[in-house]
N, C-alpha and C positions, 0 to 999 in steps of 0.2 A: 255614192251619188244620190243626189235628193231631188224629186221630179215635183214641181209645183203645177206643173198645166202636163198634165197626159193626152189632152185634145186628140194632139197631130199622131200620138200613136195610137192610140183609139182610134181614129178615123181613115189611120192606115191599116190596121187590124179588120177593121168591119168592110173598108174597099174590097179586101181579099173575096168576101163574100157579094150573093145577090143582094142580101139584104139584112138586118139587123132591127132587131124588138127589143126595145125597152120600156122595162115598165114600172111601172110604183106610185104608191097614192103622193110619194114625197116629188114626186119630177116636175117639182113647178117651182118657180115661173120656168116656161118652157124656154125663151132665147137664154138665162144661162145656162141652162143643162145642156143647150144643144149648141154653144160654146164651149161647155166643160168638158163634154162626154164627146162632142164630135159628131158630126153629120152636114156642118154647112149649114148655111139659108134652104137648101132647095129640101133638108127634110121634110118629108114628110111627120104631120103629129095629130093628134087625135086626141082631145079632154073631153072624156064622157062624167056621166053627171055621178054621183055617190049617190050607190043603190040604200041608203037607207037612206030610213026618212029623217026629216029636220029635225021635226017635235023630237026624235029622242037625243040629238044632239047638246048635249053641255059644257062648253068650257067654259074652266075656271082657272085663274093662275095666281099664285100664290107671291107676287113679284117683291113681296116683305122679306122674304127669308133666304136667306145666300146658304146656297150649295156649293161655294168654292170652297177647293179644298182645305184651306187652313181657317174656314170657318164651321165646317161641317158638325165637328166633335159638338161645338155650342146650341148649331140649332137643329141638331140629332132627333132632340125631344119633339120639340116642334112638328120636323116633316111625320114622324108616327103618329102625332095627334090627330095631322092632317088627313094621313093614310087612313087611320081608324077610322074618322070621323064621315071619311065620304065612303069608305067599306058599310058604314051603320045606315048609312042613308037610306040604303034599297039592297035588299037580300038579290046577294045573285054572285056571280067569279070575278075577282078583278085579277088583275096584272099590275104591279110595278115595278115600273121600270128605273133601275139605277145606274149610277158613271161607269162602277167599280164592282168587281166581287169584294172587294175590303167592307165599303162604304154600307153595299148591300146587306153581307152575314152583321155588322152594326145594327142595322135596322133590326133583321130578323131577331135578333137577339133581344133588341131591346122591346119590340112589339111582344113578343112572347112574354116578358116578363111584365108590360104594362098594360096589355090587352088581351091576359090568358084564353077569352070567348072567342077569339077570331080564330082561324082555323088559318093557316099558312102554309102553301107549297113551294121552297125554297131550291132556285135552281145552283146545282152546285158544277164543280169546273170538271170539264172534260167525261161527262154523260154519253155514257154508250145509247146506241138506237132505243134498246129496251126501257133503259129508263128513261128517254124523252119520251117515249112513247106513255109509259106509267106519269109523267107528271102530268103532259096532257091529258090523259082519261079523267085525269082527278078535275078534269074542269067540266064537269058534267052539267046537262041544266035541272037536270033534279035533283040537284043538292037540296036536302033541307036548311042548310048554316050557309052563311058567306063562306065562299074561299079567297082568298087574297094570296095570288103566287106572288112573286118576290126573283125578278130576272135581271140581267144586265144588258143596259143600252149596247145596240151592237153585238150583240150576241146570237145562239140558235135558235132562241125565240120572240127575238124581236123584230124578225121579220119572215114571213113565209111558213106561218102556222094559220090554219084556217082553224077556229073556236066560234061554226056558224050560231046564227039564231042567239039563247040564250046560254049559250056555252061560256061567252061571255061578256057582261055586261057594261064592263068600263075599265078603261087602262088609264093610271098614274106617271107622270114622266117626271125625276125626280131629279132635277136639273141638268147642263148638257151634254151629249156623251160625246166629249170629243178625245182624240187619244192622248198619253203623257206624251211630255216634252221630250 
């Protein structure tokens, strides 16, 4: 059985209760979430403002280079250049974030071998507490060198890890993470 709208059991699920909190910096626009996820018109919602400031905000997108899968192997070099390049920019931890663990150990391998200087913390599959706990430590903000970890989209550190202040300084999203067919 394949569910495309979970809405109405969502929202019979949360009836059960008084009430129900969701949250995430991604729940926007708000009327489809509160279509998707369920709660009716009469939700209640609340868009507070992001606690950092502008100035240090940057995005950039790379809209030249296809991360689809049967193009990936070709512009491999490419996205490392890219990872390197904005890792070099300003000393401090980044995070990037990949599809796949396949696509990701690619990178790590190939960044190792192209940009010996960068320092890399690669998340690997099925990580007891201890060592998610050890990779995050390594994102300290007094590091002397860049760190650049290396995780996967949808994964246990791509969401619900606090890395405050200068713990870390900038995350990578390296093209979309949606699931296989």
């Amino acid at each position: 059985q394949l569910c495309f709208d979970a809405a109405q059991f969502l929202d019979a699920s949360m009836a059960r209760g008084r009430a129900a909190v969701l949250f995430s910096a991604t729940l926007t626009p708000f009327p489809y979430f509160i279509q998707t996820l369920g709660g009716g018109e009469d939700a209640l919602r609340i868009q507070l403002e992001s606690p950092f400031p502008a100035d240090h905000y940057c995005l950039l997108a790379a809209d030249g280079v296809s991360t689809k899968y049967a193009r990936r192997e070709d512009t491999l070099k490419t996205v490392c250049d890219m990872i390197s390049a904005a890792a070099d920019a300003h000393r401090g931890n980044y995070i990037a974030f990949f599809p796949t663990y396949k696509y990701m150990q690619a990178a790590a391998e190939l960044l190792a071998q192209e940009h010996p200087a960068l320092a890399l913390a690669v998340q690997e599959s099925g990580m007891d507490e201890a060592a998610r706990a050890a990779f995050l430590a390594r994102f300290d903000a007094g590091n002397a060198e860049t760190l650049l970890g290396l995780c996967v989209l949808g994964g246990v550190f791509a969401e619900g890890i606090d890395l405050a202040g200068e713990r870390l300084v900038g995350s990578i999203i390296v093209g979309v993470g949606l699931p296989q067919v």
